[in-house]
Backbone and ligand atoms as CSV (ligand in chain L), in Angstrom:
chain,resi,resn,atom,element,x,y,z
A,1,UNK,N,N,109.996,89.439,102.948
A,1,UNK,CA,C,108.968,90.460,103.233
A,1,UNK,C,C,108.996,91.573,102.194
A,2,UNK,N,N,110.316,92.233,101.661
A,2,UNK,CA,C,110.298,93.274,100.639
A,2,UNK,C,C,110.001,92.849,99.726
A,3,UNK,N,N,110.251,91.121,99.210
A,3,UNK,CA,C,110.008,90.992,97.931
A,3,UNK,C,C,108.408,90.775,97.595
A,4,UNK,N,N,107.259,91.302,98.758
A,4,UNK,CA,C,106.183,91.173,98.166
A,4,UNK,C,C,105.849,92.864,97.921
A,5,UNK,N,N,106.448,93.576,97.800
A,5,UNK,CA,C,106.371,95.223,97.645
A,5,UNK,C,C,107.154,95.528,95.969
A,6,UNK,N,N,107.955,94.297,95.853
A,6,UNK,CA,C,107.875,94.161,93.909
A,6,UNK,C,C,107.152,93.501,93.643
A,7,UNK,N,N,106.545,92.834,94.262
A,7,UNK,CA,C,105.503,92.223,93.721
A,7,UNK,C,C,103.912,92.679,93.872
A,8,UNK,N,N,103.716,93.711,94.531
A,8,UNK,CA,C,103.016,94.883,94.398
A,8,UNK,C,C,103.030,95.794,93.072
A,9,UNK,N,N,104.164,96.280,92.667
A,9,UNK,CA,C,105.191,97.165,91.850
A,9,UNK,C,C,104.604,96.246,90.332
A,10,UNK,N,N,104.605,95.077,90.369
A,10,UNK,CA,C,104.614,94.415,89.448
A,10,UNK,C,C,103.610,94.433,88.951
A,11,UNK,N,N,102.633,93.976,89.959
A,11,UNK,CA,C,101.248,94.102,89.365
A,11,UNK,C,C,100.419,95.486,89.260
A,12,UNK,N,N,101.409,96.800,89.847
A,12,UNK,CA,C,101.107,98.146,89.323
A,12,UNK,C,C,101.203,97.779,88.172
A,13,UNK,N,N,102.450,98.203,87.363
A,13,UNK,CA,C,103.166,97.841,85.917
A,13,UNK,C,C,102.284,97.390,85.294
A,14,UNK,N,N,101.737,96.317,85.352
A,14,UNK,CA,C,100.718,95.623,84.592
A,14,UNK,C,C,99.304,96.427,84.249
A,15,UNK,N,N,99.085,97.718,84.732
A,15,UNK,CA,C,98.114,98.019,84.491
A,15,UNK,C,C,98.653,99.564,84.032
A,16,UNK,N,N,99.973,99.917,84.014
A,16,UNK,CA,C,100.571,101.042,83.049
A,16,UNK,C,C,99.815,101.855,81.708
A,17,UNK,N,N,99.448,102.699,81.675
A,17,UNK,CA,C,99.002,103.129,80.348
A,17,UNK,C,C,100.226,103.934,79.798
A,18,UNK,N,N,101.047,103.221,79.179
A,18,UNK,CA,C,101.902,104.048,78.355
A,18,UNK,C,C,101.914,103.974,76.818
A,19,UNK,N,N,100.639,103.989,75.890
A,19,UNK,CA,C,101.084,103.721,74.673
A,19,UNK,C,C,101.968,103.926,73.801
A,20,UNK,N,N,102.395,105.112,74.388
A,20,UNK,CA,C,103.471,106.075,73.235
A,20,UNK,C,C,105.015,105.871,73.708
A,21,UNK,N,N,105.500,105.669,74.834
A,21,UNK,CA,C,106.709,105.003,75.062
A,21,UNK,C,C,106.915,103.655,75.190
A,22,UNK,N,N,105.693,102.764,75.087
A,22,UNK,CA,C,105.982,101.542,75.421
A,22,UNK,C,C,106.806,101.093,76.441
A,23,UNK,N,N,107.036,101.513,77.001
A,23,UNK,CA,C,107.409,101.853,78.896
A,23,UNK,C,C,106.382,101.748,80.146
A,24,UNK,N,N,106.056,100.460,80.236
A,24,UNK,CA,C,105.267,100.173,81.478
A,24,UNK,C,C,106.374,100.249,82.905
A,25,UNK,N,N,106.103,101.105,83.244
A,25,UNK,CA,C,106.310,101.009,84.987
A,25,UNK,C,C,105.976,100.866,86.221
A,26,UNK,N,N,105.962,100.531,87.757
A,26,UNK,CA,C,105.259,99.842,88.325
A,26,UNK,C,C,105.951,100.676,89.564
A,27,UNK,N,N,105.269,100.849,90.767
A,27,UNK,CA,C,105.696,101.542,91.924
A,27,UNK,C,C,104.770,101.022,92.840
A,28,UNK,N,N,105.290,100.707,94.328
A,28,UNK,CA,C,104.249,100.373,95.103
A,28,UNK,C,C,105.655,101.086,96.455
A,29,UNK,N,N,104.810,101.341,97.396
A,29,UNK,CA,C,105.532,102.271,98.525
A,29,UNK,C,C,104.869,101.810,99.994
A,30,UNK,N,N,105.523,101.235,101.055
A,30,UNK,CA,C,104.823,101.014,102.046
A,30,UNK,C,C,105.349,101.558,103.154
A,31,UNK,N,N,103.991,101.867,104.482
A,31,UNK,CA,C,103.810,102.835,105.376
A,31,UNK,C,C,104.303,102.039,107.080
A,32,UNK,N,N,104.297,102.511,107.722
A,32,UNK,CA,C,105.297,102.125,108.711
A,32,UNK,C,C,103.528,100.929,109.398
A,33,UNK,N,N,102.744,101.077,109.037
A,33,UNK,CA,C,101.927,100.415,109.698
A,33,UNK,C,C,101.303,99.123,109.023
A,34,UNK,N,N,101.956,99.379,107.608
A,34,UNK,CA,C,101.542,98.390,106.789
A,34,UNK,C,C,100.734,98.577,105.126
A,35,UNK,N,N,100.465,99.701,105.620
A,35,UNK,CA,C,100.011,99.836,104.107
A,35,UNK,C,C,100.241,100.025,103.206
A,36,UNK,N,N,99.730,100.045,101.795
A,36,UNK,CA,C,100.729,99.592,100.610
A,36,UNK,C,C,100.011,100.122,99.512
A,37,UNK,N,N,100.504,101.309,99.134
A,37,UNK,CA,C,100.385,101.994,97.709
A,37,UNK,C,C,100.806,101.754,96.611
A,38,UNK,N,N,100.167,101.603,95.348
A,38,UNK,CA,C,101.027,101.421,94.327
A,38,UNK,C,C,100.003,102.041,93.449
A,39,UNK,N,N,101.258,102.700,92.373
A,39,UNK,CA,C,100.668,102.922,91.496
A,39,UNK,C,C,101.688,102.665,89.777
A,40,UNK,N,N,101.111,103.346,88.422
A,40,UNK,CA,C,101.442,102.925,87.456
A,40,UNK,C,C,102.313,104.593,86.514
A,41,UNK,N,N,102.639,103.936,85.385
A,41,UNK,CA,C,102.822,105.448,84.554
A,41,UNK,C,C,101.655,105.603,83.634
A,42,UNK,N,N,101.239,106.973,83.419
A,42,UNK,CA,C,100.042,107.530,82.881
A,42,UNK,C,C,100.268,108.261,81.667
A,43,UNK,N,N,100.146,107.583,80.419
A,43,UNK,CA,C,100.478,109.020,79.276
A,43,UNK,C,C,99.382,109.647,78.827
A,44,UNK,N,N,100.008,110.793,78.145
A,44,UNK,CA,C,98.647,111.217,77.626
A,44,UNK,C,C,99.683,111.524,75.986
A,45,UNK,N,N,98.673,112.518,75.258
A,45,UNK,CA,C,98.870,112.370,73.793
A,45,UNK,C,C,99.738,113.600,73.278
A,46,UNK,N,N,99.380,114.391,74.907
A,46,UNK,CA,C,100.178,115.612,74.530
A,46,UNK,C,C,101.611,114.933,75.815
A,47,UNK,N,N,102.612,115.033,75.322
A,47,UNK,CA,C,103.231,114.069,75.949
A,47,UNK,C,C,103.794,114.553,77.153
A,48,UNK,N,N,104.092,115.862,77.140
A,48,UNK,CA,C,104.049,116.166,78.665
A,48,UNK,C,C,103.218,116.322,79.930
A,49,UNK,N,N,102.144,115.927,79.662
A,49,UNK,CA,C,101.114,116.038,80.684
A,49,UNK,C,C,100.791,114.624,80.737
A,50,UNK,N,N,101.562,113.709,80.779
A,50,UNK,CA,C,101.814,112.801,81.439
A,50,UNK,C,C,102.369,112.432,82.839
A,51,UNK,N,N,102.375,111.464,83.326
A,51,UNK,CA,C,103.159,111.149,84.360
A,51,UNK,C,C,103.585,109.761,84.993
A,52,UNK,N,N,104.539,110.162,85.981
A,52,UNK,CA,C,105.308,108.697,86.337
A,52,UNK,C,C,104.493,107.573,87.723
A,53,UNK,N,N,104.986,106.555,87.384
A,53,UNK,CA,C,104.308,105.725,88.550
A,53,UNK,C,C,104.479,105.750,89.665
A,54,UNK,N,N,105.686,106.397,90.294
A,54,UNK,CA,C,105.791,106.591,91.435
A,54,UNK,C,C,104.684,108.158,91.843
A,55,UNK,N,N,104.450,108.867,91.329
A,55,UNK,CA,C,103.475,109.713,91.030
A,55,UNK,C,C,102.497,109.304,91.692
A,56,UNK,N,N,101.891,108.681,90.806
A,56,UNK,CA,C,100.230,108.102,90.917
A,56,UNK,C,C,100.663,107.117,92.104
A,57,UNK,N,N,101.457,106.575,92.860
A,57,UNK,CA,C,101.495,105.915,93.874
A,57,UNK,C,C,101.608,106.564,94.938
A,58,UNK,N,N,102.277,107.652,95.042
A,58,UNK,CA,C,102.293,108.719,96.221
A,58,UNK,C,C,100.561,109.897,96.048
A,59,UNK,N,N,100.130,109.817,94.857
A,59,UNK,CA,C,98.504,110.199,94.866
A,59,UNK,C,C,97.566,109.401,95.581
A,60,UNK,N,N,98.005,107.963,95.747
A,60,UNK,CA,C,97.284,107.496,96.300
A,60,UNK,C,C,97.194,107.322,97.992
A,61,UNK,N,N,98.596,107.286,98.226
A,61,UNK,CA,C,99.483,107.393,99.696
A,61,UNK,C,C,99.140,108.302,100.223
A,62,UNK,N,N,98.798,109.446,99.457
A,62,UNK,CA,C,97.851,110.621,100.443
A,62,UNK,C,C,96.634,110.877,100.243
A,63,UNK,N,N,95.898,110.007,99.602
A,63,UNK,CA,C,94.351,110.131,99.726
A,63,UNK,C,C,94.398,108.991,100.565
A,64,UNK,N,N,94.890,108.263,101.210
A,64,UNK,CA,C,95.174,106.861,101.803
A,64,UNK,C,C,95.339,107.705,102.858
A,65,UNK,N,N,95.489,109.185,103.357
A,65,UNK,CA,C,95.677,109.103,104.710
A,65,UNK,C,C,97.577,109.082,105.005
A,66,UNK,N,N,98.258,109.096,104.260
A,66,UNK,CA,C,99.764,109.127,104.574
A,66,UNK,C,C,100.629,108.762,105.369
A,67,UNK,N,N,101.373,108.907,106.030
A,67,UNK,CA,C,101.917,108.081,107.632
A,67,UNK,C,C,103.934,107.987,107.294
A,68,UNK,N,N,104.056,107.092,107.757
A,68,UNK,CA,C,105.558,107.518,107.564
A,68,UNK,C,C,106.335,106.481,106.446
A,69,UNK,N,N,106.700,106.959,105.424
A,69,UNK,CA,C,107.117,105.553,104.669
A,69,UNK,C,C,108.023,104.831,104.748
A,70,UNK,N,N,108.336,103.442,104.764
A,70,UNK,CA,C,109.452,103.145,105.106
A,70,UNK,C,C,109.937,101.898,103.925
A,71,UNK,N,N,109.319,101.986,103.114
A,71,UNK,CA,C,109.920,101.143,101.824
A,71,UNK,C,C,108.925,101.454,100.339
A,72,UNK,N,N,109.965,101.528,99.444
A,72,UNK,CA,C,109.527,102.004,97.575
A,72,UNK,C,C,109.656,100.718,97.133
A,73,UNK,N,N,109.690,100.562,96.506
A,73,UNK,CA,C,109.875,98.961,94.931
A,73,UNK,C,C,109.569,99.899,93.798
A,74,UNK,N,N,110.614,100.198,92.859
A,74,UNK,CA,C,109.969,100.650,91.605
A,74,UNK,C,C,110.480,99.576,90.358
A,75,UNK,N,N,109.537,98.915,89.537
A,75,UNK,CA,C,109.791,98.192,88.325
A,75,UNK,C,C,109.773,98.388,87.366
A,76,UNK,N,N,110.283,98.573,85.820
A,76,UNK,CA,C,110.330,98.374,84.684
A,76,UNK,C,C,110.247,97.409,84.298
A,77,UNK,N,N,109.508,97.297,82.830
A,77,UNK,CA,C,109.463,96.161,82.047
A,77,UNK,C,C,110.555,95.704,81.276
A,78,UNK,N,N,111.159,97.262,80.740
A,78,UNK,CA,C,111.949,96.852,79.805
A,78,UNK,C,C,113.440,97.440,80.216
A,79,UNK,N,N,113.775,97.607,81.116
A,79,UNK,CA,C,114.873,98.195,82.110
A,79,UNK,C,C,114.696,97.198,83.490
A,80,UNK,N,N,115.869,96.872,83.479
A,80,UNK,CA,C,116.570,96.204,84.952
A,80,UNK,C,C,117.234,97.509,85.984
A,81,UNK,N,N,116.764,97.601,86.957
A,81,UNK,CA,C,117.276,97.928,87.951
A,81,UNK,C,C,116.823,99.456,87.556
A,82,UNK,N,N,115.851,99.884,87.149
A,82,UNK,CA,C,115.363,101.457,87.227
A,82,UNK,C,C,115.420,101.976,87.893
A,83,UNK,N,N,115.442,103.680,87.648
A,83,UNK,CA,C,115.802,104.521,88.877
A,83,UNK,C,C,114.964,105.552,88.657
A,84,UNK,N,N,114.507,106.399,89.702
A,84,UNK,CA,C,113.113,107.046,89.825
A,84,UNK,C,C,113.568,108.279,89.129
A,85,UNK,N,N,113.067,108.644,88.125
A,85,UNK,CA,C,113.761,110.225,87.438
A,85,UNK,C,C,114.029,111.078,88.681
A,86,UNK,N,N,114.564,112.027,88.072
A,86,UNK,CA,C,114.971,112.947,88.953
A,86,UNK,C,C,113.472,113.718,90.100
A,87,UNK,N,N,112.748,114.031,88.678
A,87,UNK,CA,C,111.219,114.577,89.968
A,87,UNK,C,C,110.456,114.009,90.616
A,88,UNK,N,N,111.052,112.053,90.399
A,88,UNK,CA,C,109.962,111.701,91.295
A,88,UNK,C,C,111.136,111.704,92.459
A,89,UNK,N,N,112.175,111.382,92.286
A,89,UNK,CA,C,113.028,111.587,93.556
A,89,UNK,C,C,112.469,112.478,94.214
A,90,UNK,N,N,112.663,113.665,94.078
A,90,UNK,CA,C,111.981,114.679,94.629
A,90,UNK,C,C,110.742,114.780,95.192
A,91,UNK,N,N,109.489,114.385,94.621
A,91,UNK,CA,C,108.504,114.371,95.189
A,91,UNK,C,C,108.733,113.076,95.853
A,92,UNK,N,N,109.237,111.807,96.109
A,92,UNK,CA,C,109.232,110.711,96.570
A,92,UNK,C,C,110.262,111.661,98.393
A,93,UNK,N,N,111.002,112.183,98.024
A,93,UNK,CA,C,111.616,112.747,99.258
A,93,UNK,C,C,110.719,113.872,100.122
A,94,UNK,N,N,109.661,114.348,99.120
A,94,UNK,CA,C,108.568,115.111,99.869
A,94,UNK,C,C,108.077,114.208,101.385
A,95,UNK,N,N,107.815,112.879,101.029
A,95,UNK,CA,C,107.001,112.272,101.824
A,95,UNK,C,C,107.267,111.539,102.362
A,96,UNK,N,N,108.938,110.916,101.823
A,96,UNK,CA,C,109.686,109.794,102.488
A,96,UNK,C,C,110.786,110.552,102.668
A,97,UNK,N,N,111.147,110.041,104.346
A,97,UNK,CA,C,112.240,110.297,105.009
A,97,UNK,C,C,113.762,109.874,104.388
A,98,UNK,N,N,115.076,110.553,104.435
A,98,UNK,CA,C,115.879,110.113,103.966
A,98,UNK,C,C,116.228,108.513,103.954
A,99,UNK,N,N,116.143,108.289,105.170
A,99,UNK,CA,C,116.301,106.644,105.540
A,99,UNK,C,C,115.005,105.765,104.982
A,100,UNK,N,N,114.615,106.260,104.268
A,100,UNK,CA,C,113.515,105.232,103.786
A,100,UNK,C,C,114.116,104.614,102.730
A,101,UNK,N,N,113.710,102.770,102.555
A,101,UNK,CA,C,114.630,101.885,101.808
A,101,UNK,C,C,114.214,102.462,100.093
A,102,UNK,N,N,114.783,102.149,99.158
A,102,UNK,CA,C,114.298,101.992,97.741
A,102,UNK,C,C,115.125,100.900,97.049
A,103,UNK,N,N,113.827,99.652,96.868
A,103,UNK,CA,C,113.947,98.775,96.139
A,103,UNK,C,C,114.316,98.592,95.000
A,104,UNK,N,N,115.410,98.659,94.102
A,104,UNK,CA,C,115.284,99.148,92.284
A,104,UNK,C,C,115.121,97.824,91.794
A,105,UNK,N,N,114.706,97.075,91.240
A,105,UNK,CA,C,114.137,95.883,90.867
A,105,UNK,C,C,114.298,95.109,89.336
A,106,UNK,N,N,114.353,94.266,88.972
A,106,UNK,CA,C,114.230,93.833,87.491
A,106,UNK,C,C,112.965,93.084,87.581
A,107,UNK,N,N,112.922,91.762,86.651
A,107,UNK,CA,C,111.635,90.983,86.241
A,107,UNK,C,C,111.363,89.997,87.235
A,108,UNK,N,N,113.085,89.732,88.396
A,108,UNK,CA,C,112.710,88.854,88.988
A,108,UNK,C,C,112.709,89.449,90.196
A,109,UNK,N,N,113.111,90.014,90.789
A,109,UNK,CA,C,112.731,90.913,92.038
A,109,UNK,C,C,113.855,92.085,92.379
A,110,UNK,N,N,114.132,92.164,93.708
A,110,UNK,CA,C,114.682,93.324,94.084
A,110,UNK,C,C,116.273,93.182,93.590
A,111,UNK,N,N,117.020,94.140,93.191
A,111,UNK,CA,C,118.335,94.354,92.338
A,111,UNK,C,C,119.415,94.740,93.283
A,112,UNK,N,N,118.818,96.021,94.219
A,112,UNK,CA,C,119.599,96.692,94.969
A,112,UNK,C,C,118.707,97.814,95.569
A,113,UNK,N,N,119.359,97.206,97.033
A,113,UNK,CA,C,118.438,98.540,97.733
A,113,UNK,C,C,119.745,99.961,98.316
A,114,UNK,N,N,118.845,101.073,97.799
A,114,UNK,CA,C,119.631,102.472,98.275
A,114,UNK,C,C,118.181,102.826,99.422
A,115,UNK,N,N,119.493,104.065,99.446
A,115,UNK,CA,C,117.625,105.149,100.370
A,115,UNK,C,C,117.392,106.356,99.645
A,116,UNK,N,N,116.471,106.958,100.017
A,116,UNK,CA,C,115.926,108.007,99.150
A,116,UNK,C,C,117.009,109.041,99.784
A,117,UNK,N,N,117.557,108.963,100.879
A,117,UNK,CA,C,118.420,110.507,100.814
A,117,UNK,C,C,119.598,109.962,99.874
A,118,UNK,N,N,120.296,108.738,99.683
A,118,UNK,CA,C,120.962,108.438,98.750
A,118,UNK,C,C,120.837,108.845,97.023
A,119,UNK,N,N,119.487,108.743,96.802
A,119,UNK,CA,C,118.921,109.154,95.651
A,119,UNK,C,C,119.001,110.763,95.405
A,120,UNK,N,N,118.575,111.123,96.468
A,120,UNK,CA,C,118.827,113.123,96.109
A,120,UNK,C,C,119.539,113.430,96.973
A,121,UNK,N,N,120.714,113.868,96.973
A,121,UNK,CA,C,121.747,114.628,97.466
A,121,UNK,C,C,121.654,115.686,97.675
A,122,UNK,N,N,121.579,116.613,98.386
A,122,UNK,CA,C,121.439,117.963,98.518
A,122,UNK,C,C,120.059,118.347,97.667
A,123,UNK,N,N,119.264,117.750,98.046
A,123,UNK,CA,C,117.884,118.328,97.552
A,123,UNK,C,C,117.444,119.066,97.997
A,124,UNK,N,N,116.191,119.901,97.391
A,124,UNK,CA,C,115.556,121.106,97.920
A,124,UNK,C,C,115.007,120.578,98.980
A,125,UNK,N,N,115.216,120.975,100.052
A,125,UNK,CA,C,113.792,121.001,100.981
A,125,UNK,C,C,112.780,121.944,101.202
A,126,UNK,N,N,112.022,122.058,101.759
A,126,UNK,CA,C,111.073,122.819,101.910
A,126,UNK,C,C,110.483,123.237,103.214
A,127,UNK,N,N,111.337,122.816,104.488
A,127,UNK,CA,C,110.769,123.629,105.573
A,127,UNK,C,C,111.342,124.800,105.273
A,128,UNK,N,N,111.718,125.576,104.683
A,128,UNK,CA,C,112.155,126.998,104.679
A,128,UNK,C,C,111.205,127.843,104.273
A,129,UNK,N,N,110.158,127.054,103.473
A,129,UNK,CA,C,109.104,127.844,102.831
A,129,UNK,C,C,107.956,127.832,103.922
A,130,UNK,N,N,108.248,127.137,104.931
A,130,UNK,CA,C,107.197,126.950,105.827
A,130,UNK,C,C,106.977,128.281,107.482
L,1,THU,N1,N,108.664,106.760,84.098
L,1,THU,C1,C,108.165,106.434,85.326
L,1,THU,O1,O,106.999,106.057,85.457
L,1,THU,N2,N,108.986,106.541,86.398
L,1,THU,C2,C,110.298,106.924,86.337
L,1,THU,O2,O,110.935,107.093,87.370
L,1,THU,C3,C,110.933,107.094,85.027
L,1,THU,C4,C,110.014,107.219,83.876
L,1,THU,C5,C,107.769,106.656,82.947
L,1,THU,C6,C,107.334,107.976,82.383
L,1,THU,C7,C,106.985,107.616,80.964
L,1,THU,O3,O,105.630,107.189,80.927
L,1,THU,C8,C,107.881,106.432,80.650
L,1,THU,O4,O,108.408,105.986,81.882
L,1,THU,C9,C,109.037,106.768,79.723
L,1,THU,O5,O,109.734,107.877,80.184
């Protein structure tokens, strides 16, 4: 069942615009009811106003209406077993619960699964600002 959420991830990746790192990446994230976001990495020319695929997959997860997540897949092309930089951790913990799975994946499927509170340790939260 998870391994069709890299295979979501995968066929994000495939549609990656990264010309300038040559770094296609692939993210797909699914919701406790079934639904299934994915998105890609986005560059631009000025190179920080770019962004990552787990990004554009959680952009879509909330124009999708949002819900509770309960599994990531993130893929690289040219990296086995990738790991979500540090800010998408962060924004990935915005919206997913600590116990939510994360798939880290190579070419042939899932590598090793952690959870996102595994991924950020003592992260910021943000009911305090609330
Ligand atoms: N990248 C992602 O899409 N996700 C990550 O978690 C790590 C990095 C992208 C950003 C950039 O387009 C390329 O990989 C190289 O850093």
């Amino acid at each position: 069942m998870s391994h069709d959420l890299f295979e979501a991830a995968t066929a994000a990746m495939a549609k990656a615009y990264a010309p300038y790192s040559k770094f296609p990446v692939g993210a797909a994230l699914r919701t406790e009811d079934g639904r299934v976001y994915t998105g890609c990495n986005i560059e631009v020319a000025s190179y920080p106003e770019g962004w990552c695929a787990e990004t554009t997959a959680l952009g879509h997860y909330v124009m999708g209406g949002g819900g509770r997540i309960t599994e990531i897949a993130v893929v690289a092309e040219r990296m086995a077993r990738i790991t979500p930089c540090g800010g998408c951790r962060q924004r990935l913990a915005e919206f997913a619960g600590a116990d939510a799975k994360l798939y880290l994946c190579d070419e042939t499927g899932i590598v090793e699964t952690v959870t996102i509170g595994a991924m950020l340790p003592y992260g910021f939260e943000g009911g305090v600002l609330k």
